[in-house]
C-alpha positions as CSV (number, residue, x, y, z in Angstrom):
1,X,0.8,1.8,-8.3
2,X,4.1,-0.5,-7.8
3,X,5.6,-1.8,-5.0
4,X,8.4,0.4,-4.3
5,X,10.4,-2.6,-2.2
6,X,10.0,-6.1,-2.5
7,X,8.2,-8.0,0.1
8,X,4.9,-10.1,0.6
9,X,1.1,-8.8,0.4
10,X,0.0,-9.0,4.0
11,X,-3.7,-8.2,2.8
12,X,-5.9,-7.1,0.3
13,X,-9.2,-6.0,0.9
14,X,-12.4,-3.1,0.7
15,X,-13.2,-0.5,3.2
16,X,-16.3,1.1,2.1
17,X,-16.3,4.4,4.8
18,X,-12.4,4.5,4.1
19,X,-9.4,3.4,2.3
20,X,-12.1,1.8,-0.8
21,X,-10.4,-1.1,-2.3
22,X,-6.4,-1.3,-0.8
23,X,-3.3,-3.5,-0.3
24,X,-0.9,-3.9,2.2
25,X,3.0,-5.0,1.8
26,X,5.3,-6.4,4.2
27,X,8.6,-5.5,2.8
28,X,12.1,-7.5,3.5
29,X,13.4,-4.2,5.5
30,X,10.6,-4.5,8.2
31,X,8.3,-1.4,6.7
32,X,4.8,-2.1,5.9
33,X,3.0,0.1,3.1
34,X,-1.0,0.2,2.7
35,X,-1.9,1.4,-0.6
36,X,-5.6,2.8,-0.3
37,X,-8.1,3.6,-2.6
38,X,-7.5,1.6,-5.5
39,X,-9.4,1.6,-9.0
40,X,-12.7,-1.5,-8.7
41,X,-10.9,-4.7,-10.1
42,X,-7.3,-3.7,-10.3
43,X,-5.5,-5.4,-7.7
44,X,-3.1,-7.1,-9.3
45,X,-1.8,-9.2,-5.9
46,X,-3.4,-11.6,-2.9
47,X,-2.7,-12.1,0.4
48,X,0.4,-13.7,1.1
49,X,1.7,-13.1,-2.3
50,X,5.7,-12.1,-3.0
51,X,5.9,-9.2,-4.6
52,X,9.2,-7.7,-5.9
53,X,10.3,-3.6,-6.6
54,X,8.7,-2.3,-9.2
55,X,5.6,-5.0,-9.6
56,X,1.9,-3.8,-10.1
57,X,0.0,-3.7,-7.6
58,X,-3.5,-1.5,-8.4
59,X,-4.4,1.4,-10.1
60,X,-5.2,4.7,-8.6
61,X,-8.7,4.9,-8.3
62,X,-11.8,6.8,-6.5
63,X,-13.0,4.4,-4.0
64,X,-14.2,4.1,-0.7
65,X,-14.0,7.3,0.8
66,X,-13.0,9.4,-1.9
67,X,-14.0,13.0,-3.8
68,X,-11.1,12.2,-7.0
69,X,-9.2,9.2,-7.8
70,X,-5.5,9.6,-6.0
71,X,-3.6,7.2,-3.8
72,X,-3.2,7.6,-0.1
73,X,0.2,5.6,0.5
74,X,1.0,4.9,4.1
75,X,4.4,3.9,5.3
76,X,4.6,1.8,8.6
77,X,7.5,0.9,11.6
78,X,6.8,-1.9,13.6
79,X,3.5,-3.4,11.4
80,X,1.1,-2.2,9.7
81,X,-1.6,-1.5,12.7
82,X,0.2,-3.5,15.0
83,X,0.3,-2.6,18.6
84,X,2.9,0.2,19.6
85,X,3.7,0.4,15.8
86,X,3.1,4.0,14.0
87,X,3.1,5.5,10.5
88,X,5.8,7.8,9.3
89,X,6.2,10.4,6.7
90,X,6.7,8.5,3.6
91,X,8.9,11.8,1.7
92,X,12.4,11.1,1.8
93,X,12.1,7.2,1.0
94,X,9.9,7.8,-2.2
95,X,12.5,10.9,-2.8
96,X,15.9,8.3,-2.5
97,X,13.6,5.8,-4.5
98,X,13.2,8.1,-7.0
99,X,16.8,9.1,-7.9
């Protein structure tokens, strides 16, 4: 998994009953992305750590809660989890990122 903007890695951590080993980014255009489920070891970045487009972040992995390794990707207005802030569908960004 890269970082599709730059930013700065609010946090890194491991949510056993959930997201398994995951990162989240504060990007320069005020979107946060959480990037869940991460392969054991592979996070690449720490907290508070600049991160620019295109950098490593993790691998897709199969932890937390999990049946197959995959990457749930959330995208974020307003903070990541931050009161009266909300997750949005993620689709036409990774689709304008892509061309």
């Amino acid at each position: 998994m890269v970082a599709p903007l730059s930013g700065t890695i609010l946090t890194t951590s491991y949510q056993e009953a959930g997201a398994g080993y995951y990162a989240v980014e504060q990007t320069t255009i005020s979107l946060d992305f959480m990037f869940a489920h991460c392969q054991e070891s592979s996070l690449a970045v720490a907290t508070g750590q600049a991160v620019s487009a295109g950098q490593a972040l993790c691998r897709a992995g199969q932890t937390g809660d999990a049946t197959a390794p995959h990457l749930d990707f959330e995208m974020w207005v307003g903070g990541w989890q931050a009161a009266g802030a909300h997750p949005i569908n993620p689709l036409a960004y990774l689709e304008a990122w892509e061309g």
